[in-house]
C-alpha positions in Angstrom: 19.2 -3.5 -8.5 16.1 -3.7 -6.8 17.6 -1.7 -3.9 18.4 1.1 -6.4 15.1 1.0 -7.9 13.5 1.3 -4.0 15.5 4.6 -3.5 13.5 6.2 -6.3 10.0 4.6 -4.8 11.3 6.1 -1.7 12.1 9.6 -3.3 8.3 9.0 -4.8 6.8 8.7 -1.4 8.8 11.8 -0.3 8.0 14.1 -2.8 4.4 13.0 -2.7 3.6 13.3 0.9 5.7 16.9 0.8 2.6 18.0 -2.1 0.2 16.7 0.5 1.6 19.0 3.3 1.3 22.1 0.5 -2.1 21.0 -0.6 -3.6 19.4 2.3 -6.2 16.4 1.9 -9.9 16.5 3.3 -9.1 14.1 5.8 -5.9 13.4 8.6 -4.6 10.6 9.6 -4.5 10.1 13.8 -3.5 7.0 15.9 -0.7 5.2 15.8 0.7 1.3 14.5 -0.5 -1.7 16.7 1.6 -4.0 14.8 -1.1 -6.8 14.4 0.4 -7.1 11.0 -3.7 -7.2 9.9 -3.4 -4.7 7.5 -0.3 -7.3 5.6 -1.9 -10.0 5.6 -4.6 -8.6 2.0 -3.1 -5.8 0.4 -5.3 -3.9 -2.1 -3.5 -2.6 -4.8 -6.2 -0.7 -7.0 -6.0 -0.6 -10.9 -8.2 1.6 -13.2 -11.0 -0.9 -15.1 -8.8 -0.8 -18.5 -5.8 -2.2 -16.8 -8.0 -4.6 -15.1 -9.0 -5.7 -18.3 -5.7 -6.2 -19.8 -4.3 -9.5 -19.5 -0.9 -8.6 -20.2 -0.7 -5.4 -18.1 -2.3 -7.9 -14.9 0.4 -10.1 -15.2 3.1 -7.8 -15.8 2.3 -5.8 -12.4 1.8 -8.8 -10.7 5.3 -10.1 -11.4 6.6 -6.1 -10.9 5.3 -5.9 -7.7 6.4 -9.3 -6.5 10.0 -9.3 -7.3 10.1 -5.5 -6.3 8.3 -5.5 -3.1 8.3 -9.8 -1.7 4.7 -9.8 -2.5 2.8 -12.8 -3.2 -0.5 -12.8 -5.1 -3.6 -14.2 -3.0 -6.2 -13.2 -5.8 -7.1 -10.3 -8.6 -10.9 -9.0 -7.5 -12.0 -8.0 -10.7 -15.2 -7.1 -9.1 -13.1 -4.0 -7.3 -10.3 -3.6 -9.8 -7.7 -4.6 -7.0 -4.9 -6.9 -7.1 -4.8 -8.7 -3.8 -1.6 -9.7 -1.9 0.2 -11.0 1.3 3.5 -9.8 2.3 6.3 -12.4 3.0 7.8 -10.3 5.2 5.3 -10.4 7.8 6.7 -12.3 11.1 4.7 -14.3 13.4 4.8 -11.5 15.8 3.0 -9.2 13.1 5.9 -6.8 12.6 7.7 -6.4 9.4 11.0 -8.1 8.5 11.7 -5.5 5.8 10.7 -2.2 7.8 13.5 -0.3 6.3 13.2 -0.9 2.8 9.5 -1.4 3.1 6.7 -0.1 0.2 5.3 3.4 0.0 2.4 1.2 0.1 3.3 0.2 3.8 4.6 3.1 4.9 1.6 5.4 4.1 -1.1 2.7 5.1 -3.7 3.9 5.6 -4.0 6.0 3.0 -5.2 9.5 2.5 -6.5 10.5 -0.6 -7.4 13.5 -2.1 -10.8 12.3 -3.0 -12.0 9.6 -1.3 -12.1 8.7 2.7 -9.6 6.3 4.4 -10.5 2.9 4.7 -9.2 1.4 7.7 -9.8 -1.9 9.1 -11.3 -3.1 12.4 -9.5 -3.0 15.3 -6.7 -0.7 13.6 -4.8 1.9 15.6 -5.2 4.5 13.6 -8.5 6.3 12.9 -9.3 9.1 10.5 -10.6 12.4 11.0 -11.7 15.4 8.6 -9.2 18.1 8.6 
């Protein structure tokens, strides 16, 4: 089932990043992967300030996004309206032990918005430049 379920996140991700190659973003992404597995170790997964608030919609994503994707919950930053996690599937060596069926999440890090600026971390291969 959850396999099934990853097909359409994966058909999600396609279809998204074909509307950014139509309707570019202000910014590109450049670089390339290091695999330090840094950027698995706190995963910031944003919510809008009413979901945030909502008790019942925190802990249903929180168990969503667990069982779908082998996260585990390190904290909610309330402050930042971000649910923070760690990926089991991190080896020692930093790589990923679920690369194949890995989240959009993964696959797109770091992200480019439409409206706001990448946020990379230090020391990550990739940097970011304004299209």
């Amino acid at each position: 089932m959850r396999r099934l379920i990853m097909l359409f996140v994966l058909l999600d991700n396609y279809l998204t990043n074909l509307a950014k190659k139509i309707f570019p973003t202000r910014w590109k992404r450049t670089g390339s992967c290091r695999q330090c597995g840094q950027c698995c170790q706190e995963i910031y997964l944003t919510m809008t300030p009413a979901q945030t608030r909502s008790q019942l919609f925190t802990a249903i994503s929180i168990q969503w996004i667990s069982w779908l994707f082998g996260f585990i919950l390190i904290r909610i930053d309330r402050d930042n309206n971000a649910l923070v996690f760690t990926c089991r599937h991190l080896t020692p060596q930093g790589k990923c032990g679920n690369y194949r069926w890995r989240p959009n999440v993964c696959r797109n890090y770091p992200l480019v918005d439409y409206f706001a600026e990448p946020k990379l971390l230090p020391g990550c291969g990739y940097s970011k430049i304004q299209a």
